[in-house]
C-alpha positions as CSV (number, residue, x, y, z in Angstrom):
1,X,-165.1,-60.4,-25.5
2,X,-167.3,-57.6,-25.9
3,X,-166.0,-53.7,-26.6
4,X,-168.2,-51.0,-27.3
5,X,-165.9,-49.9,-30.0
6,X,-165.5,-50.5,-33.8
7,X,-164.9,-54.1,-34.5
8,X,-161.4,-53.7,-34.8
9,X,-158.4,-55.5,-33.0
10,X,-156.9,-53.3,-30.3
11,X,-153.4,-54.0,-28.8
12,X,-153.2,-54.6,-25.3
13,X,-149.9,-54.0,-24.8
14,X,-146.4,-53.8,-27.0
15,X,-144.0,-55.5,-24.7
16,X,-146.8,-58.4,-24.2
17,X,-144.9,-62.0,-25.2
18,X,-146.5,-64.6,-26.6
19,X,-144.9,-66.7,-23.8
20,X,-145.4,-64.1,-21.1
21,X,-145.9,-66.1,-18.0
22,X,-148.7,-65.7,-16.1
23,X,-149.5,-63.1,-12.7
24,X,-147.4,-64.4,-9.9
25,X,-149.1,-64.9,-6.9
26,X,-147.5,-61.5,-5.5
27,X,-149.6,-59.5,-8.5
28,X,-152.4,-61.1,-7.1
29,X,-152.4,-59.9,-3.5
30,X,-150.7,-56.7,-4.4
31,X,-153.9,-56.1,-6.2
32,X,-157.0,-58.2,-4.1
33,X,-160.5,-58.6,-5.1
34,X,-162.5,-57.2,-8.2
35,X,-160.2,-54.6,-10.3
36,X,-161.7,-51.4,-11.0
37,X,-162.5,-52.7,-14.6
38,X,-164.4,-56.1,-13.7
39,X,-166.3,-53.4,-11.3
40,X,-167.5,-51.5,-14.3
41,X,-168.1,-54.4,-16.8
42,X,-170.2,-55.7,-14.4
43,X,-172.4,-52.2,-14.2
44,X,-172.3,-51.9,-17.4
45,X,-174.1,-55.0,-18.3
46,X,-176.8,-54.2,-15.4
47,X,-177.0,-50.7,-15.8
48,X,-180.2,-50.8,-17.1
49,X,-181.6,-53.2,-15.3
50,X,-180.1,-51.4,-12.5
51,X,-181.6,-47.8,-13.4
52,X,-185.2,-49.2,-13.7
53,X,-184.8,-51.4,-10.0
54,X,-184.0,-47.9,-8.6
55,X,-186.5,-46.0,-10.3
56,X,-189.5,-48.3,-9.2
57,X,-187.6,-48.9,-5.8
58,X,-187.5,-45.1,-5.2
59,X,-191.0,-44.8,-6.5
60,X,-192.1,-47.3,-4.2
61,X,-190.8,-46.2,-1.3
62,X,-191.2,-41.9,-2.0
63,X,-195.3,-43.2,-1.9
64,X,-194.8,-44.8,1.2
65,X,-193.2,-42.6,2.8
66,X,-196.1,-40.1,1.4
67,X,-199.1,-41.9,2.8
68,X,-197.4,-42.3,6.1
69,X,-199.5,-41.1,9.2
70,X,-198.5,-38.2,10.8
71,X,-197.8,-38.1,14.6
72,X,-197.7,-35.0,16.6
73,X,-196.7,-34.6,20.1
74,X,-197.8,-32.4,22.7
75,X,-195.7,-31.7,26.1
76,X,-197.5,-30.7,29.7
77,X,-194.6,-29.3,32.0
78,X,-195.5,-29.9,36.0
79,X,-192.9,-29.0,38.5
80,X,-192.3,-31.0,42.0
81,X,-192.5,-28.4,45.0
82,X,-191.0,-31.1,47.8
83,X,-191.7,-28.2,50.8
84,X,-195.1,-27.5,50.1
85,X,-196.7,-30.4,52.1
86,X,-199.8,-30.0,54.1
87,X,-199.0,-30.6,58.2
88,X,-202.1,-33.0,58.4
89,X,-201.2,-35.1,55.1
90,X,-199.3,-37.5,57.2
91,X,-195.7,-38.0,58.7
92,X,-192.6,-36.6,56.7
93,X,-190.4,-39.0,54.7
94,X,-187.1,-40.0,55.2
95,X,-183.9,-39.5,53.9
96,X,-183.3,-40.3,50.2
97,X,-187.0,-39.8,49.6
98,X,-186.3,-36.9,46.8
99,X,-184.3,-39.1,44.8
100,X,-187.3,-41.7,44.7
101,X,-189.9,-39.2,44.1
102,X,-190.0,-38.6,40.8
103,X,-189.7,-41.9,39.2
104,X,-192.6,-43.0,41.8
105,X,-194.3,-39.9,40.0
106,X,-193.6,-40.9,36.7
107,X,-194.8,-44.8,37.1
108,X,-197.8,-43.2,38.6
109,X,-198.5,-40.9,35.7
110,X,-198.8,-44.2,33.6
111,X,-200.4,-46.6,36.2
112,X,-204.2,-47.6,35.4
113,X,-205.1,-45.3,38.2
114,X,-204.4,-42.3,36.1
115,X,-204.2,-43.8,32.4
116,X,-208.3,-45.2,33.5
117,X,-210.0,-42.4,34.6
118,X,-208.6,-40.9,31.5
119,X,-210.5,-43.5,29.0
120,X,-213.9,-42.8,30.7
121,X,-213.5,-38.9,30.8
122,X,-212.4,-38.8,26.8
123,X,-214.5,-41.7,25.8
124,X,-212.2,-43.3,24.2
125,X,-214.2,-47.1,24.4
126,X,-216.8,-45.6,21.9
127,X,-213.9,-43.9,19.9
128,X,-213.7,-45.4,16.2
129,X,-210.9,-44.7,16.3
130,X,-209.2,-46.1,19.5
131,X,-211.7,-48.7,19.5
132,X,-210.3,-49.6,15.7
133,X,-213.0,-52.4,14.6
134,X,-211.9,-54.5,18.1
135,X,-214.6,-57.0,18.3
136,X,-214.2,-58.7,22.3
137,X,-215.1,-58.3,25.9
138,X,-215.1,-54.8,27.2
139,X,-213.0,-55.4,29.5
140,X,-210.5,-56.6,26.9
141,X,-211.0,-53.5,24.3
142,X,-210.3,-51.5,27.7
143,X,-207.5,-53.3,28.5
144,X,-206.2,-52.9,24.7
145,X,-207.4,-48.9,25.0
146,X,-205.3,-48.8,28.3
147,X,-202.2,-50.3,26.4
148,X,-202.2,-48.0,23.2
149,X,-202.9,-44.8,25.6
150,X,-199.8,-45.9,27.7
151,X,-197.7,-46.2,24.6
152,X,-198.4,-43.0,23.2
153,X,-197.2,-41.6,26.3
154,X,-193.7,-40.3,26.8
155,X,-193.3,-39.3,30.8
156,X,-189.7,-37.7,31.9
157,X,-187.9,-35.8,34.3
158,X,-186.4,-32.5,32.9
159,X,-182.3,-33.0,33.5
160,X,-181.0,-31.6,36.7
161,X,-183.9,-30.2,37.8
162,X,-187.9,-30.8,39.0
163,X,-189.7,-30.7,36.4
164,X,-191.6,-33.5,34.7
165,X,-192.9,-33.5,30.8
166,X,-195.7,-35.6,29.6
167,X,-196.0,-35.7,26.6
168,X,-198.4,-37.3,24.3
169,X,-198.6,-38.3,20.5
170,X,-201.5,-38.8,18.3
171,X,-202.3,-38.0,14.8
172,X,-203.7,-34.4,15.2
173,X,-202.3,-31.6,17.2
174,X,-205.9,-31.5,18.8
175,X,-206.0,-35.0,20.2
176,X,-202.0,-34.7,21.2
177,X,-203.1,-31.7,23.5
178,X,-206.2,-32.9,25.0
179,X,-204.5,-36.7,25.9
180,X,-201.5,-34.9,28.0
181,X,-203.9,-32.0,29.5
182,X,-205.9,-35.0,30.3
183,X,-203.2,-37.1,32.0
184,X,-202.0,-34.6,34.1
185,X,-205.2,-33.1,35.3
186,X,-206.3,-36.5,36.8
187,X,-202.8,-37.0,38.1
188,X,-203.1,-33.8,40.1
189,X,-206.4,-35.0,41.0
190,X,-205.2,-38.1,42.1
191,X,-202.4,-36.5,43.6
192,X,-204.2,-33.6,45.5
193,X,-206.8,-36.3,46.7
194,X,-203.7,-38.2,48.3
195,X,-202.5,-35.1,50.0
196,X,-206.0,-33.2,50.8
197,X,-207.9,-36.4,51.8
198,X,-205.8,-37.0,54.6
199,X,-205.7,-34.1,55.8
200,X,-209.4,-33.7,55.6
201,X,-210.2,-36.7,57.8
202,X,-207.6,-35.3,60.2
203,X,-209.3,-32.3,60.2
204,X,-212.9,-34.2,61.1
205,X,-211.6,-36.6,63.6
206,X,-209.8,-33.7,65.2
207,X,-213.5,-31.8,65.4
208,X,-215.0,-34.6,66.8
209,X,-212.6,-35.4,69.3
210,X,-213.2,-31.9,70.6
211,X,-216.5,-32.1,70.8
212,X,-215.7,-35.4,73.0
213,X,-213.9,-33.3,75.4
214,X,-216.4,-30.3,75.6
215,X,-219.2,-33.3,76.6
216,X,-216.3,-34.3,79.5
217,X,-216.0,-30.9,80.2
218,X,-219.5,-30.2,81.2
219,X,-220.0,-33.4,82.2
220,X,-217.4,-33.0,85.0
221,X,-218.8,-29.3,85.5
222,X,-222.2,-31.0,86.5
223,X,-220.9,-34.0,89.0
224,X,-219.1,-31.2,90.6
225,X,-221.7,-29.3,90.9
226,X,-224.2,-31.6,92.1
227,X,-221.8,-32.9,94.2
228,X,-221.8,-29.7,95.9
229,X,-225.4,-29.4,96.4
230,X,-225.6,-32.8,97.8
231,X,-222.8,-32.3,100.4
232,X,-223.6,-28.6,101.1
233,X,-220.0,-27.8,100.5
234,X,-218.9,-24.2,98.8
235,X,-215.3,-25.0,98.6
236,X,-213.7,-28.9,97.9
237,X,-210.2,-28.4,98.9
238,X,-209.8,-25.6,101.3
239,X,-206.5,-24.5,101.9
240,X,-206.2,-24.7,105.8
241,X,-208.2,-28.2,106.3
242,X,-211.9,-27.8,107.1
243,X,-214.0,-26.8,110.3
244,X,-213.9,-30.6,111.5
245,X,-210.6,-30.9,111.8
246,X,-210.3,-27.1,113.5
247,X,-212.7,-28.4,116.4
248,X,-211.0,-31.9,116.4
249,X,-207.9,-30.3,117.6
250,X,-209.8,-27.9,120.0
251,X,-210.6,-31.3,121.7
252,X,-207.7,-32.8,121.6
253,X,-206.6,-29.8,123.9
254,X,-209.2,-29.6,126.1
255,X,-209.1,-33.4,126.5
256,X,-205.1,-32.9,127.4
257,X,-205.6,-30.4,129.7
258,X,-208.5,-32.4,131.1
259,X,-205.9,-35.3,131.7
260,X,-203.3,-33.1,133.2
261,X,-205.9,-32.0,135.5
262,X,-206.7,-35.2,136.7
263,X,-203.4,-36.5,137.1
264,X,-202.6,-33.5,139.0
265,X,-205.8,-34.3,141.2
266,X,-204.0,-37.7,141.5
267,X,-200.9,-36.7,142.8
268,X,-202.4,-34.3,145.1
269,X,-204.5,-37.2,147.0
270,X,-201.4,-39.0,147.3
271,X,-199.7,-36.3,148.6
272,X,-202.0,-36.1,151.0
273,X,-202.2,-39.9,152.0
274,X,-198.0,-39.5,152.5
275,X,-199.0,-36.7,154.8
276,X,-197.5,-34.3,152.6
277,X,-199.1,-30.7,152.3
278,X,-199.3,-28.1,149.5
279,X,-200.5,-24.5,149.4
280,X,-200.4,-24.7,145.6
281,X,-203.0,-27.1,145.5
282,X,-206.3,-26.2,143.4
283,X,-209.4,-25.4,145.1
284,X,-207.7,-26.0,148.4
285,X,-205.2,-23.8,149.1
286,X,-206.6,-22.4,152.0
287,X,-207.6,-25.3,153.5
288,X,-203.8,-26.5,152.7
289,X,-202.6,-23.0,154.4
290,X,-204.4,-23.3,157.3
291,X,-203.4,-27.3,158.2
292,X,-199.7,-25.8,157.5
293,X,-200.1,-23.0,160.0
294,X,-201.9,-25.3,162.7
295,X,-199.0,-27.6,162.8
296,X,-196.3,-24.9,163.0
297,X,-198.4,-24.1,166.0
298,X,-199.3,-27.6,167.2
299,X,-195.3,-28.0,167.6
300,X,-194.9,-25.0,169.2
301,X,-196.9,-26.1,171.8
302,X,-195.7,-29.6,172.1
303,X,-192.8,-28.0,173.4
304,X,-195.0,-25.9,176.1
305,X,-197.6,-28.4,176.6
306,X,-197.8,-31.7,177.1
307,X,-199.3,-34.2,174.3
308,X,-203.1,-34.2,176.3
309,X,-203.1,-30.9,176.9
310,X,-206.8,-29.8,175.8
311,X,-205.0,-26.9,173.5
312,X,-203.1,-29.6,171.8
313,X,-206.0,-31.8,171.5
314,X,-208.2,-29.2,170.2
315,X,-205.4,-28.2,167.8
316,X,-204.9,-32.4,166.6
317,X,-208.8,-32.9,166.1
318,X,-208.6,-29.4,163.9
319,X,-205.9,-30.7,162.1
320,X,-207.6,-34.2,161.5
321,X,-211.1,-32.6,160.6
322,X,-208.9,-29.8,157.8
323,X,-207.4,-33.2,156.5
324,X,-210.7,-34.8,156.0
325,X,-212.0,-31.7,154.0
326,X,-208.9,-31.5,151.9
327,X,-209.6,-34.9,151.2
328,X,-212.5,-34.4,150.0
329,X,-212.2,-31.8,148.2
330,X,-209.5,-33.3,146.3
331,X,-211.7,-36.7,145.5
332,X,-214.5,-33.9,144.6
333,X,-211.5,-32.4,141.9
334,X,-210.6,-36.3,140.8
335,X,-214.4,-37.2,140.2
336,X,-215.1,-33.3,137.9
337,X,-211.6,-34.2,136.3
338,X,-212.4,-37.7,135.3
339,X,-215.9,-36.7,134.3
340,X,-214.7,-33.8,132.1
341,X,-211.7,-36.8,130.8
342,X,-214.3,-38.9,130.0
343,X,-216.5,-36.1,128.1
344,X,-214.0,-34.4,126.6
345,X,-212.6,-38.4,124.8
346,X,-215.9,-38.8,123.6
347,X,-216.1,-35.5,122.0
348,X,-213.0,-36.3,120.2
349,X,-214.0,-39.4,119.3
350,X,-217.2,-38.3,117.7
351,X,-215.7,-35.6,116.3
352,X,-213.0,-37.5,114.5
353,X,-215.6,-39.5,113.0
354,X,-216.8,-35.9,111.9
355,X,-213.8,-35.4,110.7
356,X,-212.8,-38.5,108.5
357,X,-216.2,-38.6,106.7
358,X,-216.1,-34.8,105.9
359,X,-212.2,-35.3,104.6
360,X,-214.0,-38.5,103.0
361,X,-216.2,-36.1,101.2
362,X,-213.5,-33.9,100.5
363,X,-211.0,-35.8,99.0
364,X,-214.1,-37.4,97.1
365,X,-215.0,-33.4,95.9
366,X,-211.4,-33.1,95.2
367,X,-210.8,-35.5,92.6
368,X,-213.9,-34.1,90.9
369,X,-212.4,-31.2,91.1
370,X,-209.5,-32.4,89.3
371,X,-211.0,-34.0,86.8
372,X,-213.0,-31.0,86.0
373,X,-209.6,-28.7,85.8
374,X,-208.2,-31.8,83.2
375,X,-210.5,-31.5,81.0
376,X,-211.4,-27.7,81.0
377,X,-207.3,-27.5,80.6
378,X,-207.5,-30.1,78.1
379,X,-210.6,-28.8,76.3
380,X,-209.1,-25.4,76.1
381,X,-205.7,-26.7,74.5
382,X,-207.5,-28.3,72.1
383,X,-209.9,-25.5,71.5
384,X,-207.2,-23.4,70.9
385,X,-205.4,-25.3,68.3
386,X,-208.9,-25.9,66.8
387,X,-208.2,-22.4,63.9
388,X,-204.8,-24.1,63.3
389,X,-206.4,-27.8,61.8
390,X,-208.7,-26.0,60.4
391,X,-206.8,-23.9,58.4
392,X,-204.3,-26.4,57.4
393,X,-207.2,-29.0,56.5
394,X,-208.5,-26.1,53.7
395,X,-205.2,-25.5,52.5
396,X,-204.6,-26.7,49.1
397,X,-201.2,-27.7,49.7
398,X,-199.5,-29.7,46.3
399,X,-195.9,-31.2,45.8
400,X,-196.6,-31.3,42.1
401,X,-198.2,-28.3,40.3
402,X,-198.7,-27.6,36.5
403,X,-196.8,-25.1,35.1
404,X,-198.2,-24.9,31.4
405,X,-201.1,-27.1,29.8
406,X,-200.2,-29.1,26.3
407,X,-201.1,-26.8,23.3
408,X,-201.5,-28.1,20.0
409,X,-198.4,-28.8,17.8
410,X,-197.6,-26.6,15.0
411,X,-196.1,-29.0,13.3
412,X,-195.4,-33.0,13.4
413,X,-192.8,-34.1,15.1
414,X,-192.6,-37.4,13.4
415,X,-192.1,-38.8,10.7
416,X,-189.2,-37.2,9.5
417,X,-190.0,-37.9,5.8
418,X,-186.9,-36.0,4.0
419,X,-184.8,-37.9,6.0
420,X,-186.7,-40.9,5.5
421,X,-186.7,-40.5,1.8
422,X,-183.1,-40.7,1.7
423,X,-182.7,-43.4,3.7
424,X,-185.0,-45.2,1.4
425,X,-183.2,-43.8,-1.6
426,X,-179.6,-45.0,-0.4
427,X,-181.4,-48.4,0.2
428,X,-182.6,-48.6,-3.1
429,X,-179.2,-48.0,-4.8
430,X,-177.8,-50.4,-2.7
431,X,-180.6,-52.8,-3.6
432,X,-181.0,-51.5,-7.2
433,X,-176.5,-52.0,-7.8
434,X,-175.8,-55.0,-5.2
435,X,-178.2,-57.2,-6.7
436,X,-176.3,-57.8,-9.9
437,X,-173.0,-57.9,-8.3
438,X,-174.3,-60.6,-6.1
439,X,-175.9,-62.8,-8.7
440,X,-172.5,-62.1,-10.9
441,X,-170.3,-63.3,-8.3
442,X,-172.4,-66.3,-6.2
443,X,-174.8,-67.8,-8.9
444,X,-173.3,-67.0,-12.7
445,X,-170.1,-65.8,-13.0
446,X,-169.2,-64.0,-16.6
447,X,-165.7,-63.2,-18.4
448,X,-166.5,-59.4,-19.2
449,X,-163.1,-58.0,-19.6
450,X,-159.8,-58.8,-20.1
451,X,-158.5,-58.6,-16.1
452,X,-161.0,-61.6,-15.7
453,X,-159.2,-63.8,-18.0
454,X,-155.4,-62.8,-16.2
455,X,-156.9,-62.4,-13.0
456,X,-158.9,-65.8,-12.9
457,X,-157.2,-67.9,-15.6
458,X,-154.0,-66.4,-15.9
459,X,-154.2,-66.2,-19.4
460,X,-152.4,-63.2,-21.1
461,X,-154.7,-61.2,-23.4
462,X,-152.7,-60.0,-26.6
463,X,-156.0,-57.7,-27.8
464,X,-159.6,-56.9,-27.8
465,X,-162.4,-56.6,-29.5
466,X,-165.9,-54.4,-30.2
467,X,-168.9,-55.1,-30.4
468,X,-169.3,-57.9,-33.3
469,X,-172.5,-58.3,-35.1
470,X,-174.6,-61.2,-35.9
């Protein structure tokens, strides 16, 4: 056994036997695994291969760490305004919609409809850089552009609140800021396109379904009035019915009356063929009067007389001939009266024919009318609302707006080379002092000190010696 003292004999212990048994099993798992002296036998005799591992390991790793590339990182802060939204940008959203917003917003960010307009505006195809030595397709070096941009892109929502960061990373401050100010300008492109385009073509179909209705509008104006130049008629729907219909009912009177007449004619002649005698009766009352007062007399002198008296006779064939002129005067009434009827039926019968084509054209002039009062009332709704669209189709309504552009970095953000450098250093002690342990222990095994002979062998060890010399 080796010591690195004189080559003298040392005494391991005075109350050592010589037949001192050997560690009991209890020792041994009072006390497991390497004692504090194997432990330093076994450093000792590595220690400087140990020292020089570490050295080159730490080396090694301190001009790694050096040459790595530095990565800075530059943040654009938008802000989600959910009650700014245009009117004519479409129909609102429903419940639950705020909680999806955002993360639609952040996929979007880093969707090829963003991440590709990006590529072209910066150039990066032709960029040495991006494009590093890629020898394909274009469509696969885009593809491969479109990967690295999306990875070099950090998109998140601020905690609690609306805000969303994009951040970018690239190896100068420069590039960092231009990348994020680039992303978000074309998302609030893409984003105010989505809001303002709709509301645009709102906005146009809206003017040119106005112009429709002016065309209707005059269009009705003009039927109506050509259909009052054709027809001769100032008013189409006159309150009180038109003058047809006034002299309709005038006829209708007149007619009635003319019936009355004649039916009173009527009853007269029969009256008269009964015998029966009226002073009442039109046109001969007189006659009627005097036939009365002749037979009052003719029975006055019945009663004197006798029945061929001449006086009586005379009276009878005065009687007789009044009769006869009452009669005819009464078939003279009948014949005017039905004459006048018959006049009088066919004036109401042409005149309702008058009458049903002029409320024909009126109704006809009416629903013109109407028509023309739908679409000026129509027209003019529209027309009013007209400022209205066209305000709210020019204003630049958002639900995301910037709040500050990316600035370049002052410093890198990554790596963090201190702490890397003693993370490599710990790994290299590790490395540079578990090496030897494991090669002791797995592949050769020494006897370095006395607690391997009692610990393994269970030999005691009476003494120890230095180093000897050859």
């Amino acid at each position: 056994m080796n010591n690195h003292r004189a080559n003298l004999p040392a005494v391991v212990g005075t109350a050592l036997s010589l037949h001192t048994p050997p560690p009991s099993s209890d020792e041994e798992h009072a006390s497991p695994g390497m004692s504090m002296a194997q432990i330093t036998s076994i450093v000792r005799a590595h220690l400087k291969r140990s020292l020089i591992t570490l050295l080159v390991l730490v080396l090694v790793f301190g001009s790694l760490i050096k040459i790595l590339p530095h990565s800075y990182v530059a943040t654009a802060t938008l802000i989600v305004n959910h009650g700014d939204k245009n009117p004519l940008a479409g129909p609102d959203f429903a419940a639950g919609f705020d909680n999806t917003f955002i993360p639609t917003q952040i996929d979007l960010i880093q969707s090829p409809a963003v991440l590709q307009p990006v590529i072209d505006q910066l150039h990066l195809l032709s960029n040495k850089e991006w494009a590093d030595g890629f020898k394909g397709p274009q469509a696969a070096l885009r593809e491969a552009i479109f990967t690295r941009l999306a990875d070099s892109l950090n998109v998140s929502q601020g905690a609690g609140s609306d805000l969303l960061y994009i951040a970018a990373s690239a190896k100068n401050p420069e590039e960092a800021a231009t990348l994020a100010n680039a992303v978000a300008d074309q998302y609030l492109l893409l984003n105010r396109q989505r809001i303002d385009e709709p509301a645009t073509q709102s906005a146009e179909l809206y003017t040119k379904e106005l112009e429709d209705l002016r065309q209707k509008t005059i269009q009705a104006q003009e039927q109506v009035t050509a259909f009052r130049q054709k027809n001769g008629m100032i008013d189409l729907a006159p309150a009180n019915g038109n003058e047809a219909e006034t002299a309709l009912s005038d006829l209708e009177e007149k007619l009635l009356a003319a019936e009355n007449q004649e039916r009173n004619v009527q009853a007269q002649l029969q009256a008269q063929a009964w015998g029966i005698s009226s002073a009442t009766a039109p046109g001969s009352g007189e006659l009627a009067a005097k036939l009365s007062a002749d037979a009052a007399q003719l029975a006055k002198l019945r009663e004197t007389l006798g029945p061929r008296h001449p006086q009586v006779l005379e009276l009878v064939s005065q009687m007789a001939s009044i009769k006869r002129a009452i009669a005819a005067d009464l078939n003279s009434q009948l014949a005017d009266a039905r004459k006048l009827v018959s006049q009088y039926s066919a004036a109401v019968q042409a005149q309702k024919t008058l009458a049903l084509g002029r409320r024909q054209v009126q109704d006809q002039g009416s629903k013109l009318l109407l028509e023309l009062e739908s679409a000026e009332a129509t027209y003019k709704r529209a027309l009013d609302s007209y400022p209205q669209i066209q305000f709210a189709a020019n204003d630049a309504a958002n639900d995301v707006v910037l709040i500050s552009r990316a600035v370049p970095p002052a410093k890198a953000l990554k790596p963090n080379k201190p702490k890397y450098f003693l993370v490599a250093c710990a790994a290299a002690f590790a490395f540079a002092f578990g090496i030897p342990f494991a090669y002791e222990l797995l592949l050769n095994r020494r006897l370095r000190c006395r607690d391997d002979f009692e610990r393994n062998f269970g030999v005691p060890v009476l003494a120890q010696f230095g180093p000897i010399e050859p």
